[in-house]
VOGU-3710 file (C-alpha; in Angstrom, 3 decimals, decimal comma):
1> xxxxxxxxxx> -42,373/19,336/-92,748  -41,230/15,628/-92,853  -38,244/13,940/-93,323  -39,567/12,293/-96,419  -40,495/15,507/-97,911  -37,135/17,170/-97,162  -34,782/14,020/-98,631  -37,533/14,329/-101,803  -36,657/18,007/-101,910  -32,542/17,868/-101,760
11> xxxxxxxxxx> -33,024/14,988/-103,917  -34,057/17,280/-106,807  -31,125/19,480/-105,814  -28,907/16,876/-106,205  -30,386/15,502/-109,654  -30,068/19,435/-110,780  -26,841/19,711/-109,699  -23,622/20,826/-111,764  -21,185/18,097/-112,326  -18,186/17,327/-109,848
21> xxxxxxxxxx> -20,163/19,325/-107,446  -19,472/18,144/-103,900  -22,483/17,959/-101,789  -21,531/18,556/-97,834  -24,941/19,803/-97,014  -26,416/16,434/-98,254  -23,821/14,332/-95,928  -24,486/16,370/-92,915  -28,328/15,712/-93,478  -28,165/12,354/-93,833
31> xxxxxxxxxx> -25,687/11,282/-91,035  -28,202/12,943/-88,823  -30,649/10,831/-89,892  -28,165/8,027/-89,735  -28,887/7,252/-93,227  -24,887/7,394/-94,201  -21,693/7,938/-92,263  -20,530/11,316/-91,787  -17,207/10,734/-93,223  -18,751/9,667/-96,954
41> xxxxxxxxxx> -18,479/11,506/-100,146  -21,329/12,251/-102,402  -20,178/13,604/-106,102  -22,377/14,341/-108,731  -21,241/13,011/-112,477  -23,201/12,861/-115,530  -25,050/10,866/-116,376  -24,766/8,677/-112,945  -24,794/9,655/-109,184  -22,497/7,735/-107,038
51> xxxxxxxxxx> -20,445/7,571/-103,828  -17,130/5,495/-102,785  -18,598/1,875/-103,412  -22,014/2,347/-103,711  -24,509/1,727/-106,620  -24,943/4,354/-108,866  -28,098/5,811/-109,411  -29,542/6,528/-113,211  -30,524/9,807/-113,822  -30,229/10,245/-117,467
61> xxxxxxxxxx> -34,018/10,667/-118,218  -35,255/13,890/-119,928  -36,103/16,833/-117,402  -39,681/16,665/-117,219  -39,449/12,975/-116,294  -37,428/13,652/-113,643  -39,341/15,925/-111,739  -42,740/15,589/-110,488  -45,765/16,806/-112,071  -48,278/18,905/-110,413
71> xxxxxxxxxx> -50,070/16,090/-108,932  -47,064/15,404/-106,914  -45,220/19,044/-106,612  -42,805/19,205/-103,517  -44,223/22,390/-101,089  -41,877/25,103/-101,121  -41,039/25,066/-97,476  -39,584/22,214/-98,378  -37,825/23,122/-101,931  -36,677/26,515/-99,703
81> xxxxxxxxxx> -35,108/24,835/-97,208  -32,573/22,801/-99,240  -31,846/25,393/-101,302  -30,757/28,045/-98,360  -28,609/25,143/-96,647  -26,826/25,085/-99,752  -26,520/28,483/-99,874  -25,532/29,154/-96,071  -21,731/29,197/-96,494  -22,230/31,656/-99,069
91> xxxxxxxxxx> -21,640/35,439/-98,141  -24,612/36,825/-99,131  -26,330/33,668/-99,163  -29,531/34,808/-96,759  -30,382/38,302/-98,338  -33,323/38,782/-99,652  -35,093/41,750/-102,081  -38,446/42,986/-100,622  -40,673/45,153/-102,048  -43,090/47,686/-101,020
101> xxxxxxxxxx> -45,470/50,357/-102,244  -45,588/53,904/-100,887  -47,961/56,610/-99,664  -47,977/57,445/-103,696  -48,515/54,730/-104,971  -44,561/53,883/-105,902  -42,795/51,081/-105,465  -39,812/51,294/-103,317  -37,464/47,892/-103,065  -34,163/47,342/-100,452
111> xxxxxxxxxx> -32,442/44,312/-99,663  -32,746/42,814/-95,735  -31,152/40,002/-94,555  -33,598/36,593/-93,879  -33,329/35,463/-90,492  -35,092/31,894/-89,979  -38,881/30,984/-89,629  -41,431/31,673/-86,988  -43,656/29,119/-86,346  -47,585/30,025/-85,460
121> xxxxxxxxxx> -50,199/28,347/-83,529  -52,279/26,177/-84,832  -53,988/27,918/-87,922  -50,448/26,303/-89,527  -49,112/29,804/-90,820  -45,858/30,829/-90,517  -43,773/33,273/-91,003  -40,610/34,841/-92,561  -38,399/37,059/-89,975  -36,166/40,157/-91,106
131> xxxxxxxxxx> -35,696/43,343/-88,855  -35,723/46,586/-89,490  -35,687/50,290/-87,787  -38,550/52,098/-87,140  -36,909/55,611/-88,578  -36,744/53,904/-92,117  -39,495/54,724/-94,612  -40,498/50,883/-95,087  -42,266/51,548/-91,410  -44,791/54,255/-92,865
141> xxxxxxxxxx> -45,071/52,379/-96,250  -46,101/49,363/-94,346  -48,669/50,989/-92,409  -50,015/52,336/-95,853  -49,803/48,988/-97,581  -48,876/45,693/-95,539  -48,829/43,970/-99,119  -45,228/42,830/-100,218  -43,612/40,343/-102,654  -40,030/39,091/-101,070
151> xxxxxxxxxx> -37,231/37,966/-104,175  -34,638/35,664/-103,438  -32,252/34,442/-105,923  -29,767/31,512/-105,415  -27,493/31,590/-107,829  -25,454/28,661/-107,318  -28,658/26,503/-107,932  -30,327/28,940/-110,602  -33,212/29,033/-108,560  -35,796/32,147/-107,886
161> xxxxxxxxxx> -38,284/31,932/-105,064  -41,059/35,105/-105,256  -42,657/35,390/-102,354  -45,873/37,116/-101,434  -47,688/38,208/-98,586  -48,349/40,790/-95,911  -45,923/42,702/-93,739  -46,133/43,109/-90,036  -43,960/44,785/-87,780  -43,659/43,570/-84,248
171> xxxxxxxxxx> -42,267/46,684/-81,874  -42,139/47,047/-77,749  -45,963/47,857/-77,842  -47,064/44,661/-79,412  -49,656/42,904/-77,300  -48,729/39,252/-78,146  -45,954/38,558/-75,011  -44,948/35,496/-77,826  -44,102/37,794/-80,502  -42,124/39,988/-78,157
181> xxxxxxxxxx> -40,268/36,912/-77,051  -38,931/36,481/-80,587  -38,236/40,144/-80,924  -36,209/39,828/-77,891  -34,395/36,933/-79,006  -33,789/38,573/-82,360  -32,031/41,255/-81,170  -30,127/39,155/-78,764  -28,952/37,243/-81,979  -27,532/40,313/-83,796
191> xxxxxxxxxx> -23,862/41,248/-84,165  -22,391/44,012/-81,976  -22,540/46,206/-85,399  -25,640/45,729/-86,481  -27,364/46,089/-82,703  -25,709/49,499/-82,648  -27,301/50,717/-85,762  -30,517/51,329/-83,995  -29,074/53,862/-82,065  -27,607/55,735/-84,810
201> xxxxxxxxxx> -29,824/59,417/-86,366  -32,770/58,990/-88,047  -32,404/58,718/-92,235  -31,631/62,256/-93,858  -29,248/64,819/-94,538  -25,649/63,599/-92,665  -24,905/64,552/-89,296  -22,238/62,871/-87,309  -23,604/60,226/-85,142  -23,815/60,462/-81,480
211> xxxxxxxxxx> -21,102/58,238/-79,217  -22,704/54,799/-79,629  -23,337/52,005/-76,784  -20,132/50,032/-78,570  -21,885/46,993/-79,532  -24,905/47,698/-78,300  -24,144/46,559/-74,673  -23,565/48,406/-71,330  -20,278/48,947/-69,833  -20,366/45,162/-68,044
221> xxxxxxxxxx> -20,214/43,807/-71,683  -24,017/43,128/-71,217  -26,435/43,289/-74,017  -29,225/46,347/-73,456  -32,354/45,726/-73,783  -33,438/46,109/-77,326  -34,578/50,378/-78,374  -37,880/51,253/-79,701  -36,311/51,868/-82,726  -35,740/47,673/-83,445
231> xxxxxxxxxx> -38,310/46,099/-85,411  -39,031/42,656/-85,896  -40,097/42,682/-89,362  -42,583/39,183/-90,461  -43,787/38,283/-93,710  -46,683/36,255/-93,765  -46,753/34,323/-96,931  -50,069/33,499/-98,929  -48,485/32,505/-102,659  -44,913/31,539/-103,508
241> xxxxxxxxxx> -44,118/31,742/-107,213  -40,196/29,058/-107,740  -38,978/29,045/-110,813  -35,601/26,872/-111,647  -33,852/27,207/-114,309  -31,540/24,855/-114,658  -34,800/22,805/-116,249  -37,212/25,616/-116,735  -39,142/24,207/-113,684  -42,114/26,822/-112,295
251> xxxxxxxxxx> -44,436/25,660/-109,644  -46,847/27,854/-107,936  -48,062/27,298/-104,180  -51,124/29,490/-102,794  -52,938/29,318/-99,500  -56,299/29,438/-99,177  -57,816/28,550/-95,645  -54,807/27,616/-93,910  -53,993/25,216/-96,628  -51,175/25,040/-99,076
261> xxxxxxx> -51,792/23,598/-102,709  -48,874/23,484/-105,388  -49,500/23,176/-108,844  -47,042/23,040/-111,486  -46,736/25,948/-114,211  -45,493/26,965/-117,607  -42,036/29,072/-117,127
//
């Protein structure tokens, strides 16, 4: 995505925004960019937005004139990826509700945690990493259905992003030496805790787990090599329903050959 399309994204945000509400993530993007010094302080206040000595900035239009209409929607990559860096200090800030449909027919929902993007080639898809253990029953309901739709709620910005697509679970087998390179990366990126959860006894009545590589690692301190039992877990999205409602604003994206359109929507 570009830079343009990013600063038009957080700019929403910051429009949106409750009043007094400091805006750190917005410094630290621009004074990458160079755009302001680091040290600045953005504050939003009604009905102006201003910092130290600058200019303010009218934003006291109605709603719906000050976001675009669906000849000019911003992508949700874009819209996504403000609204998790304003959510990353958050505890809880990168879990996600995903859904899935079982063997009869049911539908069966947990909560994972969202762990970045991986890029494809150049069909332009990409897609949404979790992990998960190949014990759990999401495994055998994925191999029934790969259809899913992904929640995730930010509530500090009143914002809902529904995301659909198909599941696909990368293990040791998996013939693509790329995708196994971001499985192996994955687990190298876990906490000691969660890496020893895949050695723990498969879902069902209790039993007391076995002794544990503490951490996951060997008795040098090294990390093992990840079990068969850890999953690398993509969703690969093809529509993305956002709905805000601090302004009732709904804008659907779909992709349809390798191409993503966004058209604005009734709430």
């Amino acid at each position: 995505m570009s830079l343009q399309t990013y600063l038009k994204a957080l700019v929403q945000q910051l429009l949106i925004s409750k009043p007094g509400e400091p805006h750190s993530f917005l410094i630290e993007v621009l004074a990458k960019t160079k755009g302001v010094p680091a040290s600045h302080s953005f504050v939003r206040n009604d009905p102006v937005m201003s910092h130290s000595s600058s200019a303010s900035v009218e934003t006291n239009k109605e709603p719906n004139d000050q976001y675009p209409g669906s000849e000019e929607c911003i992508g949700w990559r874009a819209l996504l990826e403000v609204s998790s860096n304003r959510a990353r200090k958050e505890r809880g800030g990168n879990y996600i509700q995903i859904a899935t449909v079982d063997a009869n027919g049911l539908p069966r929902c947990r909560t994972v945690v969202f762990r970045g993007f991986l890029e494809q080639d150049s069909s332009g898809r990409s897609a949404m990493k979790m992990i998960t253990n190949a014990q759990s029953d999401k495994v055998q309901q994925v191999a029934h259905c790969p259809h899913s739709e992904m929640v995730w709620w930010f509530p500090k910005s009143s914002e809902q992003y529904r995301i659909a697509g198909e599941l696909q679970l990368i293990g040791p087998d998996h013939s693509d030496s790329e995708m196994l390179d971001a499985r192996k990366q994955m687990w190298g990126n876990l906490s000691d805790p969660a890496r020893e959860q895949f050695w723990w006894n498969p879902p069902g009545p209790y039993h007391p787990q076995p002794e544990l590589p503490a951490g996951g690692r060997d008795t040098a301190g090294k990390v093992l090599h990840p079990p068969e039992t850890f999953l690398m877990m993509l969703l690969w999205p093809s529509r993305v329903d956002y709905l805000r409602l601090t302004d009732n604003y709904h804008q659907v994206d779909i992709l349809e050959d390798n191409t993503w359109s966004a058209r604005r929507m009734n709430p």
